[in-house]
ZAMARGU-4260 file (C-alpha; in steps of 0.2 Angstrom, whole numbers, plus 5000, padded with zeros to 4 digits):
<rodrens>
0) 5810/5401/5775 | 5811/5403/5755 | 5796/5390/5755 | 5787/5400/5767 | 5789/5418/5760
5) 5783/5411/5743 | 5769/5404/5750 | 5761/5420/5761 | 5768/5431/5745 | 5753/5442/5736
10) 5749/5432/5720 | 5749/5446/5705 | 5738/5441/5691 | 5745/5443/5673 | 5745/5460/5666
15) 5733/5454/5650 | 5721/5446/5662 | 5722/5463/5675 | 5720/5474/5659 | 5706/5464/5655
20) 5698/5465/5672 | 5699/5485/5671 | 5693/5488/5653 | 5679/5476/5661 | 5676/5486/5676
25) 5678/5501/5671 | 5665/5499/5654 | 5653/5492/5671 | 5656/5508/5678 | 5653/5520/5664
30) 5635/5508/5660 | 5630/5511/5679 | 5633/5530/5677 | 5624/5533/5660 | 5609/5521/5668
35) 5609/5531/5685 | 5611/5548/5676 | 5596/5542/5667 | 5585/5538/5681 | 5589/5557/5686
40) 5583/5562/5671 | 5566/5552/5674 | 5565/5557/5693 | 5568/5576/5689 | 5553/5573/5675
45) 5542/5565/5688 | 5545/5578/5700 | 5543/5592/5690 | 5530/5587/5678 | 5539/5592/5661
50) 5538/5579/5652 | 5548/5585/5635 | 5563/5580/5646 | 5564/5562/5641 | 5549/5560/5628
55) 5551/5555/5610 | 5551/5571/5600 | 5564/5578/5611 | 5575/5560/5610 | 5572/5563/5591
60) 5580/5583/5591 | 5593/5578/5600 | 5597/5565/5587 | 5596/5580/5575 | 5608/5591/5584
65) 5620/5578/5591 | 5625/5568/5574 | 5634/5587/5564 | 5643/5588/5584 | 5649/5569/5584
70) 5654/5571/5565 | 5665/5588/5567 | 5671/5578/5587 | 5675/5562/5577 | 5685/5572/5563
75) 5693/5581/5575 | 5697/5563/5584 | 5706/5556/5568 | 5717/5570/5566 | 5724/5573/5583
80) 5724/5555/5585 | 5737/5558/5572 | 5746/5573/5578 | 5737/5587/5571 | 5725/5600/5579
85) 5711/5602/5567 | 5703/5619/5572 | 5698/5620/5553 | 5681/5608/5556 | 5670/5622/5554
90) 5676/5627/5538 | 5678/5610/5532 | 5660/5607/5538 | 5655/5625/5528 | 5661/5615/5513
95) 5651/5600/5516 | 5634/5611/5518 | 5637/5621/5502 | 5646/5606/5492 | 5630/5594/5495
100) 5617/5606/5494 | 5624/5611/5475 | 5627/5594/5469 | 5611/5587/5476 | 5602/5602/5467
105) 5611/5599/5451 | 5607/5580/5450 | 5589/5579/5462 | 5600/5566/5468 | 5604/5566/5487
110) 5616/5552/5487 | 5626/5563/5474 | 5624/5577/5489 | 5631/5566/5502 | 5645/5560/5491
115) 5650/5578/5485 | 5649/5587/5503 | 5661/5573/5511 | 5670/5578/5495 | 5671/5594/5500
120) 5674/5592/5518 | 5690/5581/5512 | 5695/5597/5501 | 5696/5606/5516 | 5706/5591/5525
125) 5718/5593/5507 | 5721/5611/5511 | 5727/5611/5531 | 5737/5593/5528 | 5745/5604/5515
130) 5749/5618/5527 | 5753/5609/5543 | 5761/5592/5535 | 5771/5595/5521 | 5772/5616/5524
135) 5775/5617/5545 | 5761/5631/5545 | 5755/5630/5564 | 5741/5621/5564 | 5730/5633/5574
140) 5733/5647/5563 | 5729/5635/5546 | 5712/5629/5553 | 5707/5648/5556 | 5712/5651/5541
145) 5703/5639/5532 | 5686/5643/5542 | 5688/5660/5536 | 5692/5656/5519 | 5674/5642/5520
150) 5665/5658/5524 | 5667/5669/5510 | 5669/5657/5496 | 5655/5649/5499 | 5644/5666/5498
155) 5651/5669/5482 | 5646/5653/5475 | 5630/5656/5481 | 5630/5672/5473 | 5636/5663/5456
160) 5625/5648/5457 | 5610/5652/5470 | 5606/5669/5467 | 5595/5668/5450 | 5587/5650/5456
165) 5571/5650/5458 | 5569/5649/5479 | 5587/5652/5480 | 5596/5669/5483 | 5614/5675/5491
170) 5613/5666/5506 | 5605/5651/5503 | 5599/5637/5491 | 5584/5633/5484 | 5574/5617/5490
175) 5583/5601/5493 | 5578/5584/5491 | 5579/5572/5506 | 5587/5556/5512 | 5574/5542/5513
180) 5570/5538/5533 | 5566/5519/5541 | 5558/5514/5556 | 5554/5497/5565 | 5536/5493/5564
185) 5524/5493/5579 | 5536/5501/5591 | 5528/5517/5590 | 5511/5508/5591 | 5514/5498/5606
190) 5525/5508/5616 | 5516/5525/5612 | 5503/5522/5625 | 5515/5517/5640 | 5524/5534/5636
195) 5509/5544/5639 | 5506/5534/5657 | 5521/5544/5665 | 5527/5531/5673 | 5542/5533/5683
200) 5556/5525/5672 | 5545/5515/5663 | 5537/5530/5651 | 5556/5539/5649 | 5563/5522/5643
205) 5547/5520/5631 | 5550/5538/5623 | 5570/5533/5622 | 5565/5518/5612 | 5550/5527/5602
210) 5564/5540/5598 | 5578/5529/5592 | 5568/5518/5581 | 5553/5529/5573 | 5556/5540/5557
215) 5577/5541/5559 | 5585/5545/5545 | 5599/5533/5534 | 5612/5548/5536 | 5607/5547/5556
220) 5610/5529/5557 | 5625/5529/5546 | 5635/5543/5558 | 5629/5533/5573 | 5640/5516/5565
225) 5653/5528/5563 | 5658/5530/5581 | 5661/5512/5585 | 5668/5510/5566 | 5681/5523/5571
230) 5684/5516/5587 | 5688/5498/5581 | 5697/5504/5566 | 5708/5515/5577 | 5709/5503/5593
235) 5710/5486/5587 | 5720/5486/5570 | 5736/5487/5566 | 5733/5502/5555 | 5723/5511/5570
240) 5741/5507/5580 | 5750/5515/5567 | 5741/5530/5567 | 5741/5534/5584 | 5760/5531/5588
245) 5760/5546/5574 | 5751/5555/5587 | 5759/5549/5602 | 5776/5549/5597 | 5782/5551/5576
250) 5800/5550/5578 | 5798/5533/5587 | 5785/5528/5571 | 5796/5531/5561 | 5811/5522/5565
255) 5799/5507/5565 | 5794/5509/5549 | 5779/5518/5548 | 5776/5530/5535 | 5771/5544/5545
260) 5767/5559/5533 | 5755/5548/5523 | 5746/5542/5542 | 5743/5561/5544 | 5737/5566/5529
265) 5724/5551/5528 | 5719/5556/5545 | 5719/5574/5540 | 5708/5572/5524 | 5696/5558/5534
270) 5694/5571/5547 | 5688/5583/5533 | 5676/5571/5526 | 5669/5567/5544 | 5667/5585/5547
275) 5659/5587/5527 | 5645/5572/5532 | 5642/5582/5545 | 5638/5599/5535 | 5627/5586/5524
280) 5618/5583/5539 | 5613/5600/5542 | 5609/5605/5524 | 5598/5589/5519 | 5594/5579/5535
285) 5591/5593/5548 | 5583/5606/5534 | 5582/5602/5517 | 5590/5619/5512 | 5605/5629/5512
290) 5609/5645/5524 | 5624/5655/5525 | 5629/5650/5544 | 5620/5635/5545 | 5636/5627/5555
295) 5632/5639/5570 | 5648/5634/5578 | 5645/5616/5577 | 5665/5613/5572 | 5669/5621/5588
300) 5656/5611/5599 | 5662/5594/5593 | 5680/5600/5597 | 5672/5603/5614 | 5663/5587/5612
305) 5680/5577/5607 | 5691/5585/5623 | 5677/5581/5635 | 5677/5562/5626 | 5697/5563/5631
310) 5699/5559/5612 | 5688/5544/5612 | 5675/5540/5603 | 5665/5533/5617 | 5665/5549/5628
315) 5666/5560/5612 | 5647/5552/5606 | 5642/5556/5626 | 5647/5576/5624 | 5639/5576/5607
320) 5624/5569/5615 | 5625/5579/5629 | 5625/5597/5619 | 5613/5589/5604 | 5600/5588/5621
325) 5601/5606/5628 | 5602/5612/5612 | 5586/5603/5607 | 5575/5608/5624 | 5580/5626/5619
330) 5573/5625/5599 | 5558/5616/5606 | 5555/5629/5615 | 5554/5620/5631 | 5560/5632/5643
335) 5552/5626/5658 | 5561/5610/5654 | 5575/5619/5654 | 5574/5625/5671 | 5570/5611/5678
340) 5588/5605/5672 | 5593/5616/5688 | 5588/5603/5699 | 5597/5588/5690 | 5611/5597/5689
345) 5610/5600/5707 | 5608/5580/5709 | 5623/5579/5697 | 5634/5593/5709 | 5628/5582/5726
350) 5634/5567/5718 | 5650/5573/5714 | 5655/5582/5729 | 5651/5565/5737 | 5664/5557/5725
355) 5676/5570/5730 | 5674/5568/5749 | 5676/5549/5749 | 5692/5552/5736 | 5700/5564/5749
360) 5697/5580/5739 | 5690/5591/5754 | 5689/5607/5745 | 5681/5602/5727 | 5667/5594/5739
365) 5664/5609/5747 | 5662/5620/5731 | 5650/5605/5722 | 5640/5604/5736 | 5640/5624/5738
370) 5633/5624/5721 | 5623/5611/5721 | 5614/5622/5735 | 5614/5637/5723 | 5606/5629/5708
375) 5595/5619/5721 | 5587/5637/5730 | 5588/5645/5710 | 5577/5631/5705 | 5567/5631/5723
380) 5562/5650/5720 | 5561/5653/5700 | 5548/5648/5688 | 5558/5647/5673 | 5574/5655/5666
385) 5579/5673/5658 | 5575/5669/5637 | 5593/5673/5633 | 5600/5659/5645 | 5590/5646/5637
390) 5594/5652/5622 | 5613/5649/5624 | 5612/5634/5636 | 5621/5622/5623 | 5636/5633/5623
395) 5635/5636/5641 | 5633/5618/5645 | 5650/5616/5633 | 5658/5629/5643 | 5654/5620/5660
400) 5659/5604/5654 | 5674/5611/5647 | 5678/5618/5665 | 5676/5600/5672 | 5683/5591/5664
405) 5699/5596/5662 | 5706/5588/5676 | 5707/5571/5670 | 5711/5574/5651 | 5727/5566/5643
410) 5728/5574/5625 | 5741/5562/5611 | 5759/5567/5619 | 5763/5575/5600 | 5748/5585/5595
415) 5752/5601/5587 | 5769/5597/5586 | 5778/5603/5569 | 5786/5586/5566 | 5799/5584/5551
420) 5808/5566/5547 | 5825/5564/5556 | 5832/5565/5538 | 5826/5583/5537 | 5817/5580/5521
</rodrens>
Protein backbone atom coordinates (compact mmCIF):
# COMPACT_ATOMS: atom_id res chain seq x y z
CA UNK A 1 0.00 0.00 0.00
CA UNK A 2 3.03 2.55 1.19
CA UNK A 3 4.73 1.36 -2.25
CA UNK A 4 1.64 2.14 -4.10
CA UNK A 5 0.72 5.61 -2.74
CA UNK A 6 4.45 6.70 -3.34
CA UNK A 7 4.12 5.72 -6.66
CA UNK A 8 0.66 7.61 -7.87
CA UNK A 9 1.95 10.54 -5.34
CA UNK A 10 2.23 14.20 -7.38
CA UNK A 11 6.02 14.47 -7.86
CA UNK A 12 6.87 18.43 -6.54
CA UNK A 13 9.73 19.75 -8.49
CA UNK A 14 12.47 21.71 -6.24
CA UNK A 15 11.59 25.09 -5.17
CA UNK A 16 15.03 26.64 -6.88
CA UNK A 17 14.09 24.67 -10.25
CA UNK A 18 9.98 26.01 -9.74
CA UNK A 19 11.32 29.54 -8.97
CA UNK A 20 13.37 29.16 -11.86
CA UNK A 21 10.54 28.09 -14.20
CA UNK A 22 8.41 31.14 -12.94
CA UNK A 23 10.98 33.96 -13.36
CA UNK A 24 11.25 32.12 -16.88
CA UNK A 25 7.64 32.26 -17.66
CA UNK A 26 6.72 35.07 -16.34
CA UNK A 27 9.88 37.28 -18.11
CA UNK A 28 7.96 35.15 -21.46
CA UNK A 29 4.99 36.60 -20.56
CA UNK A 30 5.86 40.28 -20.02
CA UNK A 31 8.00 39.94 -23.72
CA UNK A 32 4.66 38.60 -25.38
CA UNK A 33 2.75 41.61 -23.89
CA UNK A 34 5.22 44.45 -24.79
CA UNK A 35 5.47 42.63 -28.38
CA UNK A 36 1.58 42.35 -28.66
CA UNK A 37 1.13 45.91 -27.13
CA UNK A 38 3.43 46.79 -29.88
CA UNK A 39 1.69 45.21 -32.78
CA UNK A 40 -1.32 47.55 -31.44
CA UNK A 41 0.59 50.36 -31.66
CA UNK A 42 1.45 49.37 -35.51
CA UNK A 43 -2.22 48.37 -36.36
CA UNK A 44 -3.85 51.49 -34.74
CA UNK A 45 -1.03 53.50 -37.03
CA UNK A 46 -2.13 51.44 -40.20
CA UNK A 47 -5.61 51.93 -39.57
CA UNK A 48 -5.55 55.37 -38.92
CA UNK A 49 -3.00 56.66 -41.10
CA UNK A 50 -0.88 58.66 -38.31
CA UNK A 51 2.03 57.77 -38.76
CA UNK A 52 4.14 59.94 -35.88
CA UNK A 53 2.65 56.99 -33.66
CA UNK A 54 5.64 54.75 -34.12
CA UNK A 55 8.18 56.74 -36.42
CA UNK A 56 11.62 57.73 -35.49
CA UNK A 57 11.40 61.38 -34.35
CA UNK A 58 8.67 60.42 -32.14
CA UNK A 59 10.78 57.03 -30.84
CA UNK A 60 13.54 59.66 -30.32
CA UNK A 61 11.23 62.39 -27.98
CA UNK A 62 10.10 59.86 -26.12
CA UNK A 63 13.69 59.08 -25.25
CA UNK A 64 13.96 62.73 -24.38
CA UNK A 65 11.01 62.79 -21.91
CA UNK A 66 11.33 59.18 -20.49
CA UNK A 67 15.27 59.33 -19.35
CA UNK A 68 14.59 62.72 -16.41
CA UNK A 69 11.11 60.23 -15.47
CA UNK A 70 13.23 56.89 -15.21
CA UNK A 71 16.00 58.90 -13.35
CA UNK A 72 13.63 60.60 -10.65
CA UNK A 73 11.47 56.65 -10.72
CA UNK A 74 15.01 54.89 -10.16
CA UNK A 75 15.92 57.37 -7.36
CA UNK A 76 12.85 57.04 -5.75
CA UNK A 77 13.40 53.00 -6.33
CA UNK A 78 16.87 53.03 -4.15
CA UNK A 79 15.38 54.92 -1.29
CA UNK A 80 12.23 52.98 -0.72
CA UNK A 81 13.89 50.00 -1.48
CA UNK A 82 15.63 51.09 1.67
CA UNK A 83 12.86 52.30 3.71
CA UNK A 84 12.49 55.72 2.96
CA UNK A 85 9.79 57.59 0.96
CA UNK A 86 11.60 60.17 -1.09
CA UNK A 87 8.88 62.77 -2.18
CA UNK A 88 11.77 65.22 -2.22
CA UNK A 89 12.98 64.11 -6.03
CA UNK A 90 11.72 67.06 -7.54
CA UNK A 91 13.76 69.38 -5.41
CA UNK A 92 16.59 67.15 -5.65
CA UNK A 93 16.23 67.23 -9.45
CA UNK A 94 15.79 71.34 -9.09
CA UNK A 95 19.32 70.89 -7.78
CA UNK A 96 20.64 68.87 -10.59
CA UNK A 97 19.29 71.62 -13.38
CA UNK A 98 20.76 74.64 -11.67
CA UNK A 99 23.97 72.87 -10.10
CA UNK A 100 25.00 71.58 -13.76
CA UNK A 101 23.90 74.33 -15.78
CA UNK A 102 26.26 76.73 -13.43
CA UNK A 103 29.29 74.58 -13.25
CA UNK A 104 29.13 73.67 -17.01
CA UNK A 105 28.82 77.54 -17.60
CA UNK A 106 31.82 78.34 -15.36
CA UNK A 107 34.12 75.67 -16.91
CA UNK A 108 32.61 75.24 -20.91
CA UNK A 109 32.86 71.86 -19.73
CA UNK A 110 29.75 69.59 -19.78
CA UNK A 111 31.41 66.68 -18.01
CA UNK A 112 31.98 69.15 -15.06
CA UNK A 113 28.03 69.91 -15.43
CA UNK A 114 27.03 66.40 -15.24
CA UNK A 115 29.32 65.74 -12.27
CA UNK A 116 28.16 68.94 -10.38
CA UNK A 117 24.33 68.33 -11.00
CA UNK A 118 24.55 64.62 -9.62
CA UNK A 119 26.44 66.60 -6.84
CA UNK A 120 23.80 68.50 -6.36
CA UNK A 121 21.06 65.96 -6.51
CA UNK A 122 23.14 64.10 -3.77
CA UNK A 123 23.01 67.36 -1.54
CA UNK A 124 19.51 67.20 -1.65
CA UNK A 125 19.68 63.14 -0.83
CA UNK A 126 22.22 64.73 2.38
CA UNK A 127 19.40 66.96 3.63
CA UNK A 128 16.31 64.42 3.92
CA UNK A 129 18.74 61.38 5.09
CA UNK A 130 19.55 63.96 7.61
CA UNK A 131 15.83 64.70 8.55
CA UNK A 132 14.20 61.21 8.13
CA UNK A 133 17.41 59.04 9.24
CA UNK A 134 19.26 60.45 11.98
CA UNK A 135 16.37 63.19 12.89
CA UNK A 136 12.81 61.03 12.69
CA UNK A 137 11.32 64.03 10.63
CA UNK A 138 8.37 62.22 8.52
CA UNK A 139 9.55 61.68 5.49
CA UNK A 140 6.68 63.12 3.51
CA UNK A 141 6.74 66.35 5.13
CA UNK A 142 10.98 66.38 4.56
CA UNK A 143 10.66 65.76 0.78
CA UNK A 144 8.12 68.76 0.48
CA UNK A 145 10.15 70.62 2.26
CA UNK A 146 13.05 70.07 0.44
CA UNK A 147 11.20 70.74 -3.14
CA UNK A 148 10.12 74.07 -1.67
CA UNK A 149 13.29 74.94 -0.44
CA UNK A 150 14.91 73.73 -4.36
CA UNK A 151 12.54 76.39 -5.55
CA UNK A 152 13.50 79.53 -4.05
CA UNK A 153 17.21 78.94 -3.61
CA UNK A 154 17.70 78.33 -6.90
CA UNK A 155 16.08 81.74 -8.11
CA UNK A 156 18.25 83.57 -6.05
CA UNK A 157 21.19 82.00 -7.41
CA UNK A 158 20.14 82.71 -10.60
CA UNK A 159 19.55 86.17 -9.50
CA UNK A 160 23.34 86.31 -7.97
CA UNK A 161 25.05 84.39 -10.91
CA UNK A 162 22.55 84.62 -13.98
CA UNK A 163 21.18 87.82 -13.94
CA UNK A 164 24.04 90.13 -15.35
CA UNK A 165 25.27 87.19 -17.81
CA UNK A 166 25.17 87.84 -21.09
CA UNK A 167 21.81 85.62 -22.35
CA UNK A 168 21.14 84.85 -18.82
CA UNK A 169 18.60 86.59 -16.64
CA UNK A 170 16.34 85.71 -13.16
CA UNK A 171 15.05 82.60 -14.45
CA UNK A 172 17.33 81.26 -16.49
CA UNK A 173 20.98 80.69 -17.75
CA UNK A 174 22.76 81.63 -20.46
CA UNK A 175 23.75 79.20 -23.28
CA UNK A 176 25.05 75.70 -22.33
CA UNK A 177 27.36 73.49 -24.05
CA UNK A 178 26.29 70.10 -24.92
CA UNK A 179 27.13 66.35 -24.40
CA UNK A 180 28.66 64.76 -27.54
CA UNK A 181 25.95 62.31 -29.42
CA UNK A 182 26.80 58.70 -31.37
CA UNK A 183 24.96 56.74 -33.69
CA UNK A 184 25.49 53.33 -35.48
CA UNK A 185 26.44 53.96 -39.19
CA UNK A 186 24.12 53.12 -41.98
CA UNK A 187 21.19 52.21 -39.93
CA UNK A 188 19.43 55.31 -40.65
CA UNK A 189 20.55 54.87 -44.31
CA UNK A 190 19.18 51.39 -44.98
CA UNK A 191 16.34 51.27 -42.80
CA UNK A 192 15.04 54.99 -43.53
CA UNK A 193 13.55 53.84 -46.66
CA UNK A 194 11.45 50.65 -45.33
CA UNK A 195 10.08 53.39 -42.70
CA UNK A 196 8.51 55.45 -45.18
CA UNK A 197 6.79 52.01 -47.06
CA UNK A 198 4.35 51.91 -44.14
CA UNK A 199 4.39 48.74 -43.80
CA UNK A 200 2.35 46.88 -41.27
CA UNK A 201 4.96 46.15 -38.47
CA UNK A 202 7.68 46.23 -40.72
CA UNK A 203 7.94 50.33 -41.05
CA UNK A 204 6.99 50.68 -36.95
CA UNK A 205 10.04 48.26 -36.05
CA UNK A 206 12.37 50.21 -38.81
CA UNK A 207 11.47 53.71 -36.96
CA UNK A 208 11.99 51.84 -33.44
CA UNK A 209 15.42 50.86 -34.61
CA UNK A 210 16.12 54.23 -36.51
CA UNK A 211 15.20 56.00 -33.13
CA UNK A 212 17.22 54.07 -30.76
CA UNK A 213 20.44 53.96 -32.61
CA UNK A 214 20.64 57.64 -34.56
CA UNK A 215 21.80 60.81 -32.87
CA UNK A 216 21.29 59.44 -29.06
CA UNK A 217 23.03 61.21 -26.66
CA UNK A 218 25.93 59.66 -24.13
CA UNK A 219 23.77 60.93 -21.03
CA UNK A 220 20.71 58.96 -22.81
CA UNK A 221 22.64 55.73 -23.26
CA UNK A 222 24.26 56.20 -19.75
CA UNK A 223 20.54 56.43 -17.92
CA UNK A 224 19.51 53.60 -20.09
CA UNK A 225 22.64 51.15 -18.41
CA UNK A 226 21.48 52.40 -15.22
CA UNK A 227 18.16 50.61 -14.99
CA UNK A 228 19.60 47.05 -15.49
CA UNK A 229 22.85 48.43 -13.31
CA UNK A 230 20.35 49.12 -10.56
CA UNK A 231 18.63 46.15 -10.95
CA UNK A 232 21.63 43.66 -10.61
CA UNK A 233 23.20 45.57 -8.11
CA UNK A 234 20.06 45.54 -6.02
CA UNK A 235 18.88 41.90 -6.99
CA UNK A 236 21.78 39.89 -7.18
CA UNK A 237 24.47 41.04 -4.66
CA UNK A 238 24.82 40.75 -1.46
CA UNK A 239 24.95 44.31 -0.86
CA UNK A 240 21.45 44.74 -2.98
CA UNK A 241 20.16 42.00 -0.21
CA UNK A 242 21.33 44.12 2.38
CA UNK A 243 19.60 46.88 1.41
CA UNK A 244 16.37 45.79 0.87
CA UNK A 245 15.97 43.79 4.17
CA UNK A 246 16.44 47.66 5.51
CA UNK A 247 13.39 48.16 3.58
CA UNK A 248 11.64 45.05 4.14
CA UNK A 249 12.22 44.67 7.62
CA UNK A 250 15.23 46.81 9.78
CA UNK A 251 14.91 45.39 12.95
CA UNK A 252 15.44 41.83 11.54
CA UNK A 253 18.70 43.57 9.48
CA UNK A 254 19.96 44.57 12.24
CA UNK A 255 20.15 41.78 14.42
CA UNK A 256 22.01 39.99 11.57
CA UNK A 257 24.46 42.53 11.41
CA UNK A 258 23.63 44.83 8.95
CA UNK A 259 24.56 48.30 9.53
CA UNK A 260 21.21 49.81 8.62
CA UNK A 261 21.55 53.75 9.19
CA UNK A 262 24.54 53.79 6.81
CA UNK A 263 22.32 51.25 3.89
CA UNK A 264 19.78 54.30 4.25
CA UNK A 265 21.64 57.01 3.86
CA UNK A 266 23.69 55.45 0.81
CA UNK A 267 20.37 54.75 -0.66
CA UNK A 268 19.07 58.16 0.21
CA UNK A 269 22.13 60.27 -1.23
CA UNK A 270 22.17 57.74 -4.43
CA UNK A 271 18.65 58.45 -4.95
CA UNK A 272 19.45 62.18 -4.83
CA UNK A 273 22.26 61.76 -7.41
CA UNK A 274 19.88 59.57 -9.63
CA UNK A 275 17.21 62.26 -9.46
CA UNK A 276 20.33 65.14 -10.01
CA UNK A 277 21.28 63.20 -13.51
CA UNK A 278 18.04 63.57 -14.28
CA UNK A 279 17.95 67.55 -13.89
CA UNK A 280 21.27 67.28 -15.96
CA UNK A 281 19.25 65.81 -18.50
CA UNK A 282 16.83 68.50 -18.70
CA UNK A 283 19.18 71.34 -18.66
CA UNK A 284 21.88 70.12 -21.21
CA UNK A 285 20.67 67.05 -23.06
CA UNK A 286 16.96 68.04 -23.66
CA UNK A 287 17.73 71.97 -23.90
CA UNK A 288 20.86 73.37 -23.66
CA UNK A 289 19.73 76.12 -21.08
CA UNK A 290 18.41 76.60 -17.76
CA UNK A 291 14.68 77.69 -16.83
CA UNK A 292 13.16 78.24 -13.52
CA UNK A 293 10.59 75.15 -13.75
CA UNK A 294 12.21 73.06 -16.06
CA UNK A 295 11.34 69.81 -13.79
CA UNK A 296 7.61 70.33 -14.65
CA UNK A 297 6.66 67.72 -12.31
CA UNK A 298 8.95 65.26 -13.49
CA UNK A 299 9.95 64.20 -9.64
CA UNK A 300 6.42 63.31 -9.28
CA UNK A 301 5.88 61.48 -12.63
CA UNK A 302 8.72 59.05 -11.97
CA UNK A 303 7.14 58.44 -8.40
CA UNK A 304 4.09 57.57 -10.48
CA UNK A 305 6.43 55.72 -12.89
CA UNK A 306 8.21 53.69 -9.92
CA UNK A 307 4.71 52.61 -8.19
CA UNK A 308 3.24 51.53 -11.45
CA UNK A 309 6.84 49.50 -11.84
CA UNK A 310 5.75 47.93 -8.32
CA UNK A 311 9.35 49.24 -7.17
CA UNK A 312 11.17 47.53 -10.08
CA UNK A 313 13.33 48.58 -12.21
CA UNK A 314 11.89 46.67 -15.16
CA UNK A 315 8.24 47.87 -14.82
CA UNK A 316 9.49 51.32 -13.55
CA UNK A 317 11.61 51.88 -17.31
CA UNK A 318 7.99 50.67 -18.89
CA UNK A 319 5.88 53.71 -16.96
CA UNK A 320 8.70 56.09 -17.77
CA UNK A 321 8.36 55.03 -21.23
CA UNK A 322 4.94 54.94 -21.22
CA UNK A 323 4.65 58.88 -19.93
CA UNK A 324 7.93 60.05 -22.04
CA UNK A 325 5.54 58.68 -25.17
CA UNK A 326 2.25 60.77 -24.54
CA UNK A 327 4.18 63.44 -23.40
CA UNK A 328 6.23 63.47 -26.62
CA UNK A 329 2.97 63.22 -29.24
CA UNK A 330 1.54 66.17 -27.31
CA UNK A 331 4.98 68.62 -27.75
CA UNK A 332 5.18 67.26 -31.31
CA UNK A 333 2.15 68.62 -31.80
CA UNK A 334 0.63 65.45 -32.92
CA UNK A 335 -2.79 65.77 -31.86
CA UNK A 336 -4.44 63.76 -34.28
CA UNK A 337 -2.05 60.92 -33.10
CA UNK A 338 -3.20 61.65 -30.07
CA UNK A 339 -6.64 60.82 -30.61
CA UNK A 340 -6.00 58.04 -32.42
CA UNK A 341 -4.61 56.61 -28.88
CA UNK A 342 -8.51 56.37 -28.07
CA UNK A 343 -8.71 53.40 -30.16
CA UNK A 344 -5.63 51.48 -28.73
CA UNK A 345 -6.73 52.26 -25.57
CA UNK A 346 -10.04 50.74 -26.44
CA UNK A 347 -7.91 47.47 -27.73
CA UNK A 348 -6.05 47.86 -24.44
CA UNK A 349 -9.82 47.96 -22.28
CA UNK A 350 -11.17 44.78 -24.55
CA UNK A 351 -8.07 42.93 -23.83
CA UNK A 352 -8.39 43.37 -20.21
CA UNK A 353 -11.95 42.75 -19.72
CA UNK A 354 -11.21 39.49 -21.51
CA UNK A 355 -8.48 38.64 -18.78
CA UNK A 356 -10.81 39.58 -16.26
CA UNK A 357 -13.71 37.35 -17.41
CA UNK A 358 -11.54 34.33 -17.96
CA UNK A 359 -9.99 35.09 -14.16
CA UNK A 360 -13.56 35.17 -12.65
CA UNK A 361 -13.79 38.94 -12.04
CA UNK A 362 -17.41 39.32 -13.63
CA UNK A 363 -17.65 42.89 -12.65
CA UNK A 364 -14.13 44.66 -13.74
CA UNK A 365 -14.96 42.90 -17.30
CA UNK A 366 -18.15 44.57 -17.58
CA UNK A 367 -16.82 48.20 -16.80
CA UNK A 368 -13.30 47.49 -19.16
CA UNK A 369 -15.39 46.45 -21.77
CA UNK A 370 -18.14 49.41 -20.91
CA UNK A 371 -15.26 51.68 -21.60
CA UNK A 372 -13.70 50.12 -24.10
CA UNK A 373 -17.12 51.01 -25.82
CA UNK A 374 -16.88 54.64 -24.67
CA UNK A 375 -13.51 55.46 -25.92
CA UNK A 376 -14.28 53.14 -29.13
CA UNK A 377 -17.74 55.53 -30.13
CA UNK A 378 -15.46 58.73 -28.80
CA UNK A 379 -12.99 57.83 -31.22
CA UNK A 380 -15.77 56.54 -33.96
CA UNK A 381 -17.49 60.05 -33.87
CA UNK A 382 -14.57 62.75 -33.12
CA UNK A 383 -11.77 64.13 -35.40
CA UNK A 384 -9.40 65.08 -32.88
CA UNK A 385 -9.38 65.92 -29.18
CA UNK A 386 -10.10 69.37 -27.00
CA UNK A 387 -6.27 71.31 -27.01
CA UNK A 388 -6.26 71.29 -23.21
CA UNK A 389 -6.67 67.35 -23.16
CA UNK A 390 -3.79 66.79 -25.15
CA UNK A 391 -2.01 68.99 -23.56
CA UNK A 392 -2.22 67.32 -20.12
CA UNK A 393 -2.35 63.64 -21.65
CA UNK A 394 1.01 62.53 -19.86
CA UNK A 395 -0.47 63.44 -16.40
CA UNK A 396 -3.72 62.08 -17.38
CA UNK A 397 -2.19 58.92 -18.52
CA UNK A 398 -0.18 58.93 -14.88
CA UNK A 399 -3.43 59.21 -13.26
CA UNK A 400 -5.08 56.28 -15.30
CA UNK A 401 -2.23 54.16 -14.76
CA UNK A 402 -2.05 55.15 -11.23
CA UNK A 403 -5.95 54.08 -10.93
CA UNK A 404 -4.97 50.62 -12.44
CA UNK A 405 -2.73 49.50 -11.07
CA UNK A 406 -3.06 49.51 -7.80
CA UNK A 407 -4.51 46.34 -7.31
CA UNK A 408 -1.58 44.32 -7.73
CA UNK A 409 1.03 46.67 -6.06
CA UNK A 410 3.23 45.34 -2.90
CA UNK A 411 5.33 48.41 -1.67
CA UNK A 412 8.72 47.24 0.93
CA UNK A 413 6.67 46.15 4.25
CA UNK A 414 8.93 49.12 6.17
CA UNK A 415 8.63 52.08 4.00
CA UNK A 416 7.99 55.30 5.81
CA UNK A 417 8.40 53.75 8.87
CA UNK A 418 10.41 55.97 11.62
CA UNK A 419 12.93 53.19 12.57
CA UNK A 420 15.47 53.70 15.42
CA UNK A 421 17.97 50.79 16.51
CA UNK A 422 16.68 48.45 19.34
CA UNK A 423 19.37 50.08 21.57
CA UNK A 424 17.54 53.39 21.22
CA UNK A 425 20.66 55.21 20.03
Amino acid sequence: MTRTMEQTAPRTAPPSRLGGLWRRWRGLGIAAAVLAAFAALSAVRAFTGQNPLTDSGTVQATLAFAVPIAMAGLGGLWAERAGIVNIGLEGMMVFGTWFGAYAAWVTGDPWLGLAAGVLGGVFGGLIHALATVTFGVDHIVSGVAINILAVGAMRYLSILFFQEAPGGGASQSPQLPGFPRISLPFVADVLGPLQQQRIFLVSDLAGLVIGLTTGMSVITLLAILLVPASYLILWKTPFGLRLRSCGENPDAAESLGVPVYRYKYLAVLVSGGLAGLGGVFLAMVASNIYQEGQTNGRGYIGLAAMIFGNWRPGGLAMGAGLFGYTDALQVRGATAAVHALLLLIAIALVAAAVVQWLRGRRTAAVVALALAVVLGVWFAFTDTLPRELVTYSPHIATLLVMALATQRLRAPAAVGRQWRPRGGS
